[in-house]
C-alpha positions in Angstrom: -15.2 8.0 -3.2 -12.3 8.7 -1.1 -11.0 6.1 1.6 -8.6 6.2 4.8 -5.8 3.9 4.2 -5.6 0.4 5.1 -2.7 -0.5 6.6 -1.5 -3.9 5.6 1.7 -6.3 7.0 3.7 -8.4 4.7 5.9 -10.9 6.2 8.3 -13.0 4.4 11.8 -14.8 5.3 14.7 -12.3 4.5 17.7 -15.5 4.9 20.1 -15.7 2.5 20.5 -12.1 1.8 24.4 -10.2 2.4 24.3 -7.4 4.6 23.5 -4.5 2.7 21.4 -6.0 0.7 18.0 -4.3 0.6 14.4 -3.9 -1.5 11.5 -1.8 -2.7 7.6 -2.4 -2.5 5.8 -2.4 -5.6 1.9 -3.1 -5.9 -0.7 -3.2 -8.7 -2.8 -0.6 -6.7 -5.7 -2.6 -6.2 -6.2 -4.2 -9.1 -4.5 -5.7 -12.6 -0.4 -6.8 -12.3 1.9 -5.4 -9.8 3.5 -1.7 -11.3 7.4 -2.6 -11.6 8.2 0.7 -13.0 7.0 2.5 -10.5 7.7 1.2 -6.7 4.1 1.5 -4.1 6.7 3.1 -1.4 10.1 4.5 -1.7 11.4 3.5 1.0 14.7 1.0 0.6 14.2 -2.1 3.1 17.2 -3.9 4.5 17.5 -7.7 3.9 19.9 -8.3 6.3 20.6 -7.3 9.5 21.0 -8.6 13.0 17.2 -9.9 13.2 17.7 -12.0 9.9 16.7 -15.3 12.0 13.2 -13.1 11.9 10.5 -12.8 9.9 10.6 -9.5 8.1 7.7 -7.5 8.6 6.9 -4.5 6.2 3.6 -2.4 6.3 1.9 -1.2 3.4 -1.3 1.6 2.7 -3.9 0.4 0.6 -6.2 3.5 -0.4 -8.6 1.9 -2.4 -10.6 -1.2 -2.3 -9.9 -4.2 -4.1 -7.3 -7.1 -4.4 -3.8 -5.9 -3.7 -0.7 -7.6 -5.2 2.5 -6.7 -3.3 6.2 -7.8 -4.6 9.7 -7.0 -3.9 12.5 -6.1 -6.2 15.3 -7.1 -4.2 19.1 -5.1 -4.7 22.3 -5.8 -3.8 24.6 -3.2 -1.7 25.9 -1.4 -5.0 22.2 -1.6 -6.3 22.5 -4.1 -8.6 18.7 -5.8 -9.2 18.8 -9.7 -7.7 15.9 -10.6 -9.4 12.1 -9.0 -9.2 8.9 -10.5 -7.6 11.3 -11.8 -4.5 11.6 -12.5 -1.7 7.8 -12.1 -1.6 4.6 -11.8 -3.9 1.3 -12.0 -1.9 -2.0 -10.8 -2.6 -4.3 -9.8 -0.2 -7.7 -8.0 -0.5 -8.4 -4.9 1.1 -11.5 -3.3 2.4 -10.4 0.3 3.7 -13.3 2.2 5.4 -14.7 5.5 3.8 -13.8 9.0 5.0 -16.2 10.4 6.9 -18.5 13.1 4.6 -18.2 16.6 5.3 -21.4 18.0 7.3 -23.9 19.4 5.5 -25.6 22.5 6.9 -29.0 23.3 5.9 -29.4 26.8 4.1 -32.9 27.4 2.9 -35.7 25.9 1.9 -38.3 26.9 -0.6 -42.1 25.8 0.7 -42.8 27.1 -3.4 -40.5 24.2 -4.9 -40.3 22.2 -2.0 -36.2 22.7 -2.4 -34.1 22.1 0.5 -30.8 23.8 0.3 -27.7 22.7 2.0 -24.0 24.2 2.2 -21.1 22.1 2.8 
């Protein structure tokens, strides 16, 4: 079955990072341990910036139901890894809503076999 994303926020407490420093989402895709191969977005989030007194707030698609790990792998301006599975981890379970079926359009019916046929 196919599913619309869920969109999920992570928040977590980005102090103590350098400017420059940054990170990458990975997930577990709904279920099992979180993929650290293979980040869930590409996207390279900075630690450190003029908000750092802020919570850091990233947003994540879940396309499937099921309970989500996220973590971080956090780098350091010349990309050097910091350590993995910070400054977050946090699992949250995720119930994104079914796509809508394509309409089905009656075609024929047989009153012989009783068959109702339908096109999509």
């Amino acid at each position: 079955m196919d599913y619309l994303p869920q969109v999920i926020q992570i928040s977590f407490d980005p102090s103590g990072y350098a400017s420059g420093d940054y990170c990458r989402l990975h997930s577990n895709g709904g279920s099992g341990d979180i993929d650290w191969e293979s980040p869930h977005d590409r996207r390279s989030i900075p630690l450190a910036d003029e908000q750092a007194e802020n919570p850091l707030i990233v947003e994540a698609k879940c396309t499937d139901p099921g309970l989500w790990s996220f973590g971080f792998e956090s780098y350091d301006s010349l990309g050097n890894e910091h350590y993995t599975g910070t400054p977050a981890e946090i699992d949250v379970y995720a119930e994104p809503k079914p796509k809508t079926p394509a309409k089905m359009t009656p075609v024929s019916y047989n009153t012989g076999t009783d068959i109702l046929v339908f096109s999509l």
